[in-house]
matplotlib code that plots the C-alpha trace (Angstrom):
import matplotlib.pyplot as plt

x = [3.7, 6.2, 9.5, 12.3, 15.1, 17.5, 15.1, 12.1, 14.0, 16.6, 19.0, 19.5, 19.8, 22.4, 24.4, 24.7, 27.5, 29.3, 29.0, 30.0, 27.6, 27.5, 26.6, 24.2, 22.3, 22.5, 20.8, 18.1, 16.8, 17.2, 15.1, 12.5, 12.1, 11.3, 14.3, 15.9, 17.4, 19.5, 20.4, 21.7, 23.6, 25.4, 26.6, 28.4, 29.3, 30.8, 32.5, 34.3, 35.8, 37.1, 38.2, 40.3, 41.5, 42.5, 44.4, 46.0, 47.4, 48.4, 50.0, 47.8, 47.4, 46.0, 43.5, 42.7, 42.3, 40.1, 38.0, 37.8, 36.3, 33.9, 32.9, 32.9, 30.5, 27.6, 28.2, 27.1, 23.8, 23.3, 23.9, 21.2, 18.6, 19.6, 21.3, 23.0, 26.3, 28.7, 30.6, 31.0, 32.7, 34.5, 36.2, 36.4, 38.5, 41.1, 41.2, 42.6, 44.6, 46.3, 46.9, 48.5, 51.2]
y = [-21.1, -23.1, -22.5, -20.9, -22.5, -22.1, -23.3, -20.5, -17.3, -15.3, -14.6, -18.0, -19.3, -16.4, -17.0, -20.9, -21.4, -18.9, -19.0, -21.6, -23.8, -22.3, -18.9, -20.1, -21.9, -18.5, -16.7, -19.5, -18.7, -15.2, -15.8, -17.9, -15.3, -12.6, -11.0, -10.7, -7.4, -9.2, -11.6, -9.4, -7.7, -10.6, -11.3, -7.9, -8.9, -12.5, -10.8, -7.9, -10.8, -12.7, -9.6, -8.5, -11.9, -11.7, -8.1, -9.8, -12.4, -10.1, -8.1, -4.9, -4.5, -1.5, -2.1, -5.1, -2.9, -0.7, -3.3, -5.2, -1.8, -1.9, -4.8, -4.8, -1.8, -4.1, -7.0, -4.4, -3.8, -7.3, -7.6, -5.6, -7.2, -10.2, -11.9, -15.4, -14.1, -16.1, -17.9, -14.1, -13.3, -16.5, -15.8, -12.1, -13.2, -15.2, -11.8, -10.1, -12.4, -12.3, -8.6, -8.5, -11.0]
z = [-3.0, -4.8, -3.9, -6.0, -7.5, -10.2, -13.2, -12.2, -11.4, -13.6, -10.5, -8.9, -12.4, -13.8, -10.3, -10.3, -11.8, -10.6, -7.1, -4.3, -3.3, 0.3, -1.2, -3.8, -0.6, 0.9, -2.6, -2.3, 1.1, 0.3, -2.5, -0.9, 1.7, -0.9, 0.0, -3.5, -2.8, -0.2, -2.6, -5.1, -1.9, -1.3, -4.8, -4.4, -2.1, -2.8, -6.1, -3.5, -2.0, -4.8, -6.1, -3.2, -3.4, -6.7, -5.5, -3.2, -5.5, -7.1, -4.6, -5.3, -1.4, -1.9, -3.8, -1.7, 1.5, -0.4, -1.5, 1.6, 2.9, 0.7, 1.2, 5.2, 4.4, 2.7, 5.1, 8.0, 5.6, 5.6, 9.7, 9.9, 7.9, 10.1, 6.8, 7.9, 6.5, 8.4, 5.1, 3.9, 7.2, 7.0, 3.3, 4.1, 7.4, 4.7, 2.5, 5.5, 6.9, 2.8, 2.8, 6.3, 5.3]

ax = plt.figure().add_subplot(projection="3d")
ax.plot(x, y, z, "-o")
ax.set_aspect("equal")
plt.show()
């Protein structure tokens, strides 16, 4: 079976541009793996991130916190499908370490 790739399904090719290229080489073995529900799991939970980020920024800490819940919440989903979700851990780690200054 031919593999998947951003020119022969609809949600590698809708999150290309938007994502980092760690995370889209995440989507792709999702993908190939049949696994798309994942997939679409992690770019919730990729834009949690970035939006807690942004909160941050903007010094919305609570709204950060909140989101950074919510986000910690679907990364335990993805533990347990034994997801490779270590850059997610990684960029949530940075969110944190925002809102605690």
């Amino acid at each position: 079976m031919a593999k998947y790739n951003s020119t022969n399904n609809d949600l590698l090719r809708d999150s290309k541009r938007n994502t980092t290229p760690k995370i889209y080489s995440l989507l792709c073995d999702l993908v190939n793996d049949e696994r798309e529900d994942l997939a679409e799991l992690v770019l919730k939970v990729d834009y949690l991130i970035s939006y807690a980020s942004n909160a941050a920024k903007g010094k919305d800490f609570q709204e950060a916190k909140e989101t950074v819940s919510k986000a910690k919440e679907r990364i335990k989903m993805l533990k347990r499908e034994n997801a490779d979700i270590s850059h997610l851990e990684y960029l949530l780690e940075g969110v944190e370490k925002k809102i605690k200054k």
